[in-house]
KOLGUSE-838164 format. One record per atom (N, C-alpha, C, O, CB): y, x, z. Coordinates in steps of 0.05 Angstrom, whole numbers, plus 32768, in hexadecimal, padded with zeros to 4 digits. Glycine has a CB too. Layout:
BEGIN
YXZ
...
//
This chain:
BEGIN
86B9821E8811
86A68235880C
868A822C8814
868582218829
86AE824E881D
867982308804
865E822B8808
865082408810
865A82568811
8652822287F3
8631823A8819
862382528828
861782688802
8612828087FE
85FE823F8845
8617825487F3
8610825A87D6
8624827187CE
861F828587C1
8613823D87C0
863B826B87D9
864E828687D0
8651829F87E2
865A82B587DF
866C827D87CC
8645829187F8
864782B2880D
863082BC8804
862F82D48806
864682B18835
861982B187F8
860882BE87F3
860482D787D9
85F982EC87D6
85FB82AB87F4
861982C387C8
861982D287B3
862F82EC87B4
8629830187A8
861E82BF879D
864282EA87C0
864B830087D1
8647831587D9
8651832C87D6
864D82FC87DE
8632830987E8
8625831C87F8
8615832E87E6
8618834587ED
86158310880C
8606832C87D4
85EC833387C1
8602834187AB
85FB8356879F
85D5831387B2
861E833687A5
862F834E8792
863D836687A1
864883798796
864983418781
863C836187BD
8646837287C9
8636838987CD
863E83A087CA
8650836987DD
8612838087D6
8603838D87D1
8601839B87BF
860983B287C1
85F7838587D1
85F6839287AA
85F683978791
860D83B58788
860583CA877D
85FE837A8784
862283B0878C
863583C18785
863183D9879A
863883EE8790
865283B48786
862A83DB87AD
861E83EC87C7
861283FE87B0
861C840F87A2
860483DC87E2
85F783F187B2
85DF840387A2
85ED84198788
85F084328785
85C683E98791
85F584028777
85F88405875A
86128424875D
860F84398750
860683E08748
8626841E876F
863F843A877C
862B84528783
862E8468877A
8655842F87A0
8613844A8797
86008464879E
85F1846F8784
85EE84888785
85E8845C87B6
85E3845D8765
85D88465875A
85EF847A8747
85EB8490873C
85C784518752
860E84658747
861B84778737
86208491873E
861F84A4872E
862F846D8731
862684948756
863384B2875A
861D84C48771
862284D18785
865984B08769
860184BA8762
85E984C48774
85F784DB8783
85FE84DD879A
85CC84D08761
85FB84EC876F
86028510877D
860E85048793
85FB84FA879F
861C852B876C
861E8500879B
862C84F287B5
862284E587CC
862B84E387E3
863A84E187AD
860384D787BB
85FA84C687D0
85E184E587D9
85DB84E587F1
85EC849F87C4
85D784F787CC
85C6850187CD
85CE851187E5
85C3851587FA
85BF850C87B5
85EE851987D9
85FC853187F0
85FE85278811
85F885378824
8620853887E5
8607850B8814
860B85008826
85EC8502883E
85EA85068856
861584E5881A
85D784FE8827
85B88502883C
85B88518883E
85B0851C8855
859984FB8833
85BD852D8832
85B485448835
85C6855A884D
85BD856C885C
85B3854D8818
85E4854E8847
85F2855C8862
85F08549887B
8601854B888D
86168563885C
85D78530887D
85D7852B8891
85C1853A889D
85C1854488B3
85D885138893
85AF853C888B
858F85498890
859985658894
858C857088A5
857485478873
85AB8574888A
85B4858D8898
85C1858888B2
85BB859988C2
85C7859C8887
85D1857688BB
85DB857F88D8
85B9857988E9
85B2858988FB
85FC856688E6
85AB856888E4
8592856488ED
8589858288F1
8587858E8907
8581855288D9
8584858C88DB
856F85A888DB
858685BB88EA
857A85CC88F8
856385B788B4
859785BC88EC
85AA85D088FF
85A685BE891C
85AF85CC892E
85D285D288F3
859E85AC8924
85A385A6893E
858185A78949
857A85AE895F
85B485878941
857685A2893B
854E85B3893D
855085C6893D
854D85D18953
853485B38927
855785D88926
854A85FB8928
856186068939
855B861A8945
8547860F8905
857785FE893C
8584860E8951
8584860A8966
859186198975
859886128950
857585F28971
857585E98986
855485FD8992
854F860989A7
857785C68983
854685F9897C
852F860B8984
853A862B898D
852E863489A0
851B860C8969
854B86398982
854F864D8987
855E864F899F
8565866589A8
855786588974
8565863789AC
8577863B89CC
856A863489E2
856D863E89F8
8592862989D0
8556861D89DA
8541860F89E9
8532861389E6
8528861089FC
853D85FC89EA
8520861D89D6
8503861D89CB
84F3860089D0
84FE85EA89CB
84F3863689DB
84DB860189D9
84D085EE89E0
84D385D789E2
84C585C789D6
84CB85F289EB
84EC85CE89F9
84F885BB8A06
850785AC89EB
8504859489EB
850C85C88A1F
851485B689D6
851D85A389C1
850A859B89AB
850F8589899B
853485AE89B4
84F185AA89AB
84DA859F89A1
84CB858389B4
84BB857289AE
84C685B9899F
84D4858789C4
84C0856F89DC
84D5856089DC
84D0854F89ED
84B3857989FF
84EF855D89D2
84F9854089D6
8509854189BA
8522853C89BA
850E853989F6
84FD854789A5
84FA853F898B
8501851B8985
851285108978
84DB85498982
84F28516898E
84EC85038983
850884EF898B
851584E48979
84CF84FC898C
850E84EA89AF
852A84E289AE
854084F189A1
855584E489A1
853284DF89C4
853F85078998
855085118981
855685098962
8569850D8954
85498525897F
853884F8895C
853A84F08949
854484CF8946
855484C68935
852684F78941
853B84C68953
853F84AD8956
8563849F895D
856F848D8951
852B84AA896D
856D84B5897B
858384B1897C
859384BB8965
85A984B28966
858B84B78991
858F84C98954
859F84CD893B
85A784C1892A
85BC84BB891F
859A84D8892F
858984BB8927
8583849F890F
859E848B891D
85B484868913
855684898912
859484838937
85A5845F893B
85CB8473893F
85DF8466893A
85958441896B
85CC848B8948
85EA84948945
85F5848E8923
860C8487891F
85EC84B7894D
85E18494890E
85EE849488EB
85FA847C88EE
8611847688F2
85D8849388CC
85E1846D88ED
85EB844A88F1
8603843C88FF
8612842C88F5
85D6843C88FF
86028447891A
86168443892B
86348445891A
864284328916
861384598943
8638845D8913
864A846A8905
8650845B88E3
8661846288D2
863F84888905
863E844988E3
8646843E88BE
864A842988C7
8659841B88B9
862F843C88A1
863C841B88E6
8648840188E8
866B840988EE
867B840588DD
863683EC8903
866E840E88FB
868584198907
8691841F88FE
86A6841A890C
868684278912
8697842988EA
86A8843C88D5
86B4842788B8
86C5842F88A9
868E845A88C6
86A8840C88B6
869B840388A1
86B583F888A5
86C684058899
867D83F6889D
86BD83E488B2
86D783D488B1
86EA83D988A9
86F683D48894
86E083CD88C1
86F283ED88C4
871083FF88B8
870D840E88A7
8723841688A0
871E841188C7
86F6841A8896
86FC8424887A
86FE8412886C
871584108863
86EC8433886E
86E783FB8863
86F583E58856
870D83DC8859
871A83D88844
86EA83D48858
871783D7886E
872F83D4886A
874D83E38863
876083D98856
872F83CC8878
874B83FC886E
875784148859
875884168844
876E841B8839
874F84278859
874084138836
873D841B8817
87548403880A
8769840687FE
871584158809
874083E38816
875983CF8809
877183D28802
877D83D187ED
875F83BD8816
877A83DA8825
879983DC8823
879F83F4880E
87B483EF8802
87A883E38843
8792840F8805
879C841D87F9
87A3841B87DD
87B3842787CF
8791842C87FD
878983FD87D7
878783FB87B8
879983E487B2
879983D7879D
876783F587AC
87AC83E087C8
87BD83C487CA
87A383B287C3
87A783A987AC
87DB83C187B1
879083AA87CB
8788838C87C7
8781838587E2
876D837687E2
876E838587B1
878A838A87F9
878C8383880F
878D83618814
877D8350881B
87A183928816
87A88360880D
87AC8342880B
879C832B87FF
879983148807
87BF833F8801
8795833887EC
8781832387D4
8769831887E5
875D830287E4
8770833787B7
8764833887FB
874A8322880B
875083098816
873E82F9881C
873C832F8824
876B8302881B
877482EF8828
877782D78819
877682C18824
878982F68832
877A82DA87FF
877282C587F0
875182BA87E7
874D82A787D9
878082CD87DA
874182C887F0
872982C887EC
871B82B387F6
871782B5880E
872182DB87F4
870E829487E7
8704828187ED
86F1828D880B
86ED827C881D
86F6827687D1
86E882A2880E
86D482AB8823
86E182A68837
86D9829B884B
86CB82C68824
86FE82B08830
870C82B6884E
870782D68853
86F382E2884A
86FC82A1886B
871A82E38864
871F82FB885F
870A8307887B
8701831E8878
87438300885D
870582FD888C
86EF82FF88A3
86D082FF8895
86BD830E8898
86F282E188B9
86D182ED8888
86B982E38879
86B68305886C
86A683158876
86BF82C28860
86C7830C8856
86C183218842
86B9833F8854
86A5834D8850
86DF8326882E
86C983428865
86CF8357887D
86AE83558883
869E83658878
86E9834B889C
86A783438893
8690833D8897
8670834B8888
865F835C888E
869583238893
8674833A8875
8666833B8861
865C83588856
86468361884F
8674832E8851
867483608858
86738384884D
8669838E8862
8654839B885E
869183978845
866F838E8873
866983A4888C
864683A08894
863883B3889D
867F839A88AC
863A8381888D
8618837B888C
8612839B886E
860583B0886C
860E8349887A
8623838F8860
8618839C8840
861683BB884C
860183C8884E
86348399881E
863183C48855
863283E2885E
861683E68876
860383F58871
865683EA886E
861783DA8889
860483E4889A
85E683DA888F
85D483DF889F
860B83DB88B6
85DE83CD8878
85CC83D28866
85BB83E38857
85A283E68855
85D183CD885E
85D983F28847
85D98404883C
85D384198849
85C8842D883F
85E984048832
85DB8417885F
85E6843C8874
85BA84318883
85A884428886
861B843888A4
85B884218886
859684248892
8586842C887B
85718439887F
8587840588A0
858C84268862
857A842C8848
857784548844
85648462883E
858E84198826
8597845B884C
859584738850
858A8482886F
8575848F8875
85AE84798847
8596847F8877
85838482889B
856484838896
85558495889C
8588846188B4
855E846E888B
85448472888E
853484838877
851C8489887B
853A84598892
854284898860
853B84A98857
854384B68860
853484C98862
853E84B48842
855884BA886B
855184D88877
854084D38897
853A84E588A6
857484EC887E
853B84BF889B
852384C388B4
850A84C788AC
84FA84CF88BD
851F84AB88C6
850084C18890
84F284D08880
84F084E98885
84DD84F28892
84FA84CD886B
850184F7887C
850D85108876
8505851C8898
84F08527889D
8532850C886B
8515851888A6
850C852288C3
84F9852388CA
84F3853888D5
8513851888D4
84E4850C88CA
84C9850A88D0
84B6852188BD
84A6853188C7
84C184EA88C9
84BD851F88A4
84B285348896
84B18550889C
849E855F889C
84BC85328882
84CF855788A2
84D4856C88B2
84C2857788C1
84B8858D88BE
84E5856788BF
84BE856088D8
84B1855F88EE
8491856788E8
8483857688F5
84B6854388FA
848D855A88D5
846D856388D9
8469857C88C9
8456858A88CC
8457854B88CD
847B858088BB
847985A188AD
847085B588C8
845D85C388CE
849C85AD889E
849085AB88D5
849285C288EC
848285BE8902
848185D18913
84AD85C688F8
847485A98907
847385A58928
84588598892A
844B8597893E
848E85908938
844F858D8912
843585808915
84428560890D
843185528902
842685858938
84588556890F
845C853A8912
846185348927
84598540893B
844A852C890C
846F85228929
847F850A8941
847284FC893B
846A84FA8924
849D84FE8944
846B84EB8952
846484CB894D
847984BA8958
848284BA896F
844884C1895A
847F84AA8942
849784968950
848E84818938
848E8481891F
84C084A38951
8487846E8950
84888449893C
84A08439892D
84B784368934
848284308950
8494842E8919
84AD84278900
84B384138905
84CA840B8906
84A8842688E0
849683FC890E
849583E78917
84AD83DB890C
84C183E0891B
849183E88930
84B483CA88F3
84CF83BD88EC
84D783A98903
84EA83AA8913
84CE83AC88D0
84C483998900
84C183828920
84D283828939
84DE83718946
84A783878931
84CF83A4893A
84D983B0895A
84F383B88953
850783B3895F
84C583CC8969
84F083CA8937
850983E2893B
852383C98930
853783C3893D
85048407891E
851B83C08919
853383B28916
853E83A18925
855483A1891A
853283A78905
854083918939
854B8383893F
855983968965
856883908977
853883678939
854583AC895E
855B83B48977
857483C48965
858C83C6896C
854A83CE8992
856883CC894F
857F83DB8944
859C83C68944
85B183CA894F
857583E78924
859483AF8931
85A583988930
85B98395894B
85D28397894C
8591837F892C
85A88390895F
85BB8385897A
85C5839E897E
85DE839D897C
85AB8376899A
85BB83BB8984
85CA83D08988
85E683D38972
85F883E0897A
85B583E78985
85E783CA895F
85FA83D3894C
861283C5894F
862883CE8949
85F183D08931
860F83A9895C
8621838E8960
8636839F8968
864A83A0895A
861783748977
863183B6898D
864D83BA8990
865D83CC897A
867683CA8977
864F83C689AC
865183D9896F
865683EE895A
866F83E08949
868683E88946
863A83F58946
866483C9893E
867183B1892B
868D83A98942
86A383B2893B
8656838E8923
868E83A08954
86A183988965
86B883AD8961
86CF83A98959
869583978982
86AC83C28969
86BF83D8896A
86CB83E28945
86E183E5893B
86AC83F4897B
86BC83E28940
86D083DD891F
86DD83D1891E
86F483D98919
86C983D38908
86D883B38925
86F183978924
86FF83A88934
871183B18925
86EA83728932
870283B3894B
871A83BC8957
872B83CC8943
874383C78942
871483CC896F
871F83E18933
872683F38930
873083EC890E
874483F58902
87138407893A
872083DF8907
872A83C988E4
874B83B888F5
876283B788ED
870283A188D6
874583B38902
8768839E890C
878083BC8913
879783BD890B
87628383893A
877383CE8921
878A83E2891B
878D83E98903
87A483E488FF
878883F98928
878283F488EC
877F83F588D2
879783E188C5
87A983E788B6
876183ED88CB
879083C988D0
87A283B488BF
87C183B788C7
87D483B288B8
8799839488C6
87C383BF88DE
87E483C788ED
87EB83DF88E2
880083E088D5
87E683CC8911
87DD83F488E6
87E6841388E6
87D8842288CB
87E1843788C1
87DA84238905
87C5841688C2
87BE8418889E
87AA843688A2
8797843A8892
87E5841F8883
87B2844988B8
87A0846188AD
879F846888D4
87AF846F88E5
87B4847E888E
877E845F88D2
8770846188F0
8755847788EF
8747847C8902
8762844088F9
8752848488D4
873C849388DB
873E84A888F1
872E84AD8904
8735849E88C4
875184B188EA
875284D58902
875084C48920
874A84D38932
878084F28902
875384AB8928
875384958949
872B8494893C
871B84A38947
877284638949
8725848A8931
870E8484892D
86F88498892D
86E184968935
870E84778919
86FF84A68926
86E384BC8921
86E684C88939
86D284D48942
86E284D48907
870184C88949
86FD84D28962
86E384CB8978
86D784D98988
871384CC896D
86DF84AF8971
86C7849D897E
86AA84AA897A
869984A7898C
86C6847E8970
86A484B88965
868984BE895E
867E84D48972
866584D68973
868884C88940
868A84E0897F
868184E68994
867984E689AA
866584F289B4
868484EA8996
868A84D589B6
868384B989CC
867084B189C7
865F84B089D9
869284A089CD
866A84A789AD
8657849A89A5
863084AD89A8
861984A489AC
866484928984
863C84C789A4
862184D589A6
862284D289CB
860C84CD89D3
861F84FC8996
862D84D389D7
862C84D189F3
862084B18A01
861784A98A17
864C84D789FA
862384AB89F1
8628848289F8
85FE848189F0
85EC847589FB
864A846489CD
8601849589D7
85E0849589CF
85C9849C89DE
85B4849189E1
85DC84A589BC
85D584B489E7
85C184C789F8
85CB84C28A1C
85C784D08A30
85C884EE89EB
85D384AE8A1A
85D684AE8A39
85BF84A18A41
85B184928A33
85F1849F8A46
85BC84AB8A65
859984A68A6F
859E848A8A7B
85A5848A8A93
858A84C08A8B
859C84798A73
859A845F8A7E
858184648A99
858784668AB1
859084478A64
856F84658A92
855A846A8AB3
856684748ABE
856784698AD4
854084798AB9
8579848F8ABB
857D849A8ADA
859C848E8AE3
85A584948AF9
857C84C08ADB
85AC847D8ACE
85C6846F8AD3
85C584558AC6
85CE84548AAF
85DF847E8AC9
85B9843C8AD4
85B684228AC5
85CF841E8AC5
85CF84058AC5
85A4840A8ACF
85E684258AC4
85FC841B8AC0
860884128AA0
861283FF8A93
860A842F8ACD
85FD84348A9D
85FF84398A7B
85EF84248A72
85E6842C8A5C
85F384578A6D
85E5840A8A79
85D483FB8A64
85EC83EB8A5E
85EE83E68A46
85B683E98A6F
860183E18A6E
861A83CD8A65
862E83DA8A4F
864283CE8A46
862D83C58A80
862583FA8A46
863B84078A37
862B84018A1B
861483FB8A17
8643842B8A41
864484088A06
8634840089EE
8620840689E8
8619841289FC
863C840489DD
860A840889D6
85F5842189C9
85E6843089DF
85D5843F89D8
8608843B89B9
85EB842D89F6
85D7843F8A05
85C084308A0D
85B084418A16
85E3844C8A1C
85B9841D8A0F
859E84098A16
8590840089FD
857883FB89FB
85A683EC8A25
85A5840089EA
859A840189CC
858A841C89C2
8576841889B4
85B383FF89B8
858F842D89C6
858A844789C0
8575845189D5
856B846689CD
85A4845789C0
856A844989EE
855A84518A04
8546843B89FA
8530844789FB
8568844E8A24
8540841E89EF
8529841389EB
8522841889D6
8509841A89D5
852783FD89EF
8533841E89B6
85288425899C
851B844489A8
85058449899E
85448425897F
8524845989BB
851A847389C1
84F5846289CA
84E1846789BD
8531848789E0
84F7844F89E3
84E2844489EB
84CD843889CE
84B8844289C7
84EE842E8A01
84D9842589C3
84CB841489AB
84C2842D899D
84AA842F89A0
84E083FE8996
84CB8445898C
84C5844F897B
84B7846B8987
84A38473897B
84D9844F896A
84C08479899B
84B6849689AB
849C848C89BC
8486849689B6
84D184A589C3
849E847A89D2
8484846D89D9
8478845F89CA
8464845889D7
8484846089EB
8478845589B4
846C844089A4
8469842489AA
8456841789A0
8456844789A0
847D841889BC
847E83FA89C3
848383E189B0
849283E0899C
849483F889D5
847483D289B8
848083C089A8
849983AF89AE
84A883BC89BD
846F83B189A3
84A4839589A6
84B7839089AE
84B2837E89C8
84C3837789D8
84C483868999
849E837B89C9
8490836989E5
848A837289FB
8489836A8A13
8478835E89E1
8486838F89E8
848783A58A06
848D83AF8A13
848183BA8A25
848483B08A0D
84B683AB8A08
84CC83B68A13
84D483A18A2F
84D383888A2D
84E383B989FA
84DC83AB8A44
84ED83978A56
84FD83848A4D
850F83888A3D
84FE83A38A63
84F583608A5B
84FF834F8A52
8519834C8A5B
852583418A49
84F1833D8A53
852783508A6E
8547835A8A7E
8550836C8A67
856283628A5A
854583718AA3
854683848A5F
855383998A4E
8554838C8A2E
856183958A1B
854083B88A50
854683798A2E
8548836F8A0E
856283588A14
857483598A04
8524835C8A00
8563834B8A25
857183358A2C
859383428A25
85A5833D8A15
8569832B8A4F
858E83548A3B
85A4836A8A35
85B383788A28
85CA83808A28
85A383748A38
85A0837B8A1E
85B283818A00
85BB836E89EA
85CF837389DB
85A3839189F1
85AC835B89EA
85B6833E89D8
85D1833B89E6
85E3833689D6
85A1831E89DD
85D9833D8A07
85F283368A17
860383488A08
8615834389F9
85F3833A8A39
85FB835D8A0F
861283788A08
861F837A89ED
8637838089E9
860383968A09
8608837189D9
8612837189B7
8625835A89B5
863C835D89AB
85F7836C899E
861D834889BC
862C833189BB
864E832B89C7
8662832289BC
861B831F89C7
8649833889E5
866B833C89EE
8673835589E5
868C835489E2
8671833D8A11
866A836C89DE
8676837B89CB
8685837889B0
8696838689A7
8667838589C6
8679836089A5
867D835B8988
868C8340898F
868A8333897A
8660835B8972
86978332899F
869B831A89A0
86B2832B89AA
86C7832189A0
868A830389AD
86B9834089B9
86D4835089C7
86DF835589A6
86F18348899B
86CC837389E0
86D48365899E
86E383768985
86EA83648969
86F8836B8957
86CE8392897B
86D78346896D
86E18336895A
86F183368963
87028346895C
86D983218952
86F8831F897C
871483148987
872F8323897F
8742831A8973
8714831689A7
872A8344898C
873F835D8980
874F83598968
876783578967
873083768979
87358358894C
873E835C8937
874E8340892D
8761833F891D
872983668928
87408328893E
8757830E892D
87688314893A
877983178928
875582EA892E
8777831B8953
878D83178966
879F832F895B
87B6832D8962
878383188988
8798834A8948
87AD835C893E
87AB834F892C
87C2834B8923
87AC8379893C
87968342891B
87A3833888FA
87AD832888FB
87B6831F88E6
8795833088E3
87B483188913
87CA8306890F
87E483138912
87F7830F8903
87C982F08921
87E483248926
8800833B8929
88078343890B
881C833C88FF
87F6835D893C
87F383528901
87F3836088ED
8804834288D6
881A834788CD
87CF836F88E6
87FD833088D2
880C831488C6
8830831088D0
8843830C88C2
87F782F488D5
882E831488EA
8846830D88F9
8856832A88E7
8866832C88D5
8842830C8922
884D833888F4
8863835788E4
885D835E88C3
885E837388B8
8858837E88F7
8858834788BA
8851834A8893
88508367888D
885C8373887C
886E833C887A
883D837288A2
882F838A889C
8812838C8889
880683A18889
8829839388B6
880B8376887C
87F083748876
87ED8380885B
87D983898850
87E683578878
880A837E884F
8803838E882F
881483A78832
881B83B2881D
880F8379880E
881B83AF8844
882F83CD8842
880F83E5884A
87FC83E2885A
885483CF8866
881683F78839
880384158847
881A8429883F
881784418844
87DD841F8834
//
């Protein structure tokens, strides 16, 4: 396998991303729009319980949302890919795949969490717009420089935990109702106060989610964030995602041993 064919791979996998969202727009339209509604139900009703107080921390409302979508498409991305396979029986075929079946797994889950930031960031559009209708405007920096690459290392454990949850997939074939259980945790894992519990910086997403709040709500740059808390998170993404790889080869080999790989 050459780097010439992961590339091209990669760009049809893309490719087919887009071209699925242009086909069944209504679908992709609906998807922004019932996200931008739980948004506007968690603002205007939040105004009517809080008043003030959910206007003045707007802005980490917006932000931790945004990196929760993401969180949730990295996350989600494996073991559905791998579901769907097994459902359409071509499960196995990935295994014949000059890529290698890690390689393809891989590959998709960059394409999916691609795709899922192309949408995130319309509807952070959308929110911000909101925002200045109602409120005058938020200021929060886009800074690509800054935001992307914390988003990136924040997402690593996200990806880990898929591989966990794509290797149960491959044993037990149908893991969503175990999986979506997580998305809640996950709003907890988001909004937890790292300043007042540095503990929460070793848990997934929560040191990720406290410097993109810093980079984009204070307007920092990436130079301006703590060099320990940047370090830190490069540690955290990395044994996160180096745990939940390990996971997923050590059940797909199970999953080989019990010639469970083409049954659903």
């Amino acid at each position: 396998m050459s780097a010439g064919h992961l590339y091209l791979f990669t760009r049809a996998s893309l490719f087919k991303s887009l071209i699925l969202m242009r086909r069944y727009l209504f679908n992709t339209v609906a998807q922004i729009v019932s996200m931008y509604m739980l948004f506007a139900v968690m603002f205007f009703g939040g105004q009517q319980v809080a008043g003030a107080a959910i206007t003045e921390s707007i802005d980490g409302i917006i932000v931790g949302y945004f990196l929760w979508m993401l969180i949730m498409s990295a996350y989600s991305s494996i073991a559905g890919n791998i579901t769907n396979e097994a459902q359409w029986g071509t499960l196995e075929q990935l295994y014949m795949s000059p890529l290698g079946f890690d390689r393809v797994v891989g590959v998709k889950t960059v394409v999916n969490v691609a795709v899922s930031l192309l949408v995130s960031t319309t509807l952070l559009v959308l929110m911000l717009a909101t925002m200045e209708v109602v409120s005058g405007g938020v200021a929060l920096s886009l800074d690509p420089l800054t935001v992307v690459p914390i988003v990136v290392l924040t997402l690593a454990p996200a990806v880990g935990l898929g591989y966990i949850f794509g290797g149960l997939a491959l044993l037990y074939k149908r893991v969503e109702s175990a999986f979506q259980l997580m998305q809640f945790a996950f709003v907890g894992l988001v909004a937890a106060p790292v300043e007042q519990f540095p503990l929460f910086k070793f848990a997934p997403f929560s040191l990720g989610s406290y410097l993109l709040r810093e980079a984009m709500g204070q307007q920092k740059s990436l130079l301006e964030l703590p060099a320990a808390d940047l370090g830190l998170l490069v540690a955290v993404g990395v044994v996160y995602l180096g745990i939940g790889y390990g996971a997923f080869r050590f059940v797909q080999r199970t999953a080989r041993e019990r010639g469970v790989l083409g049954e659903y």
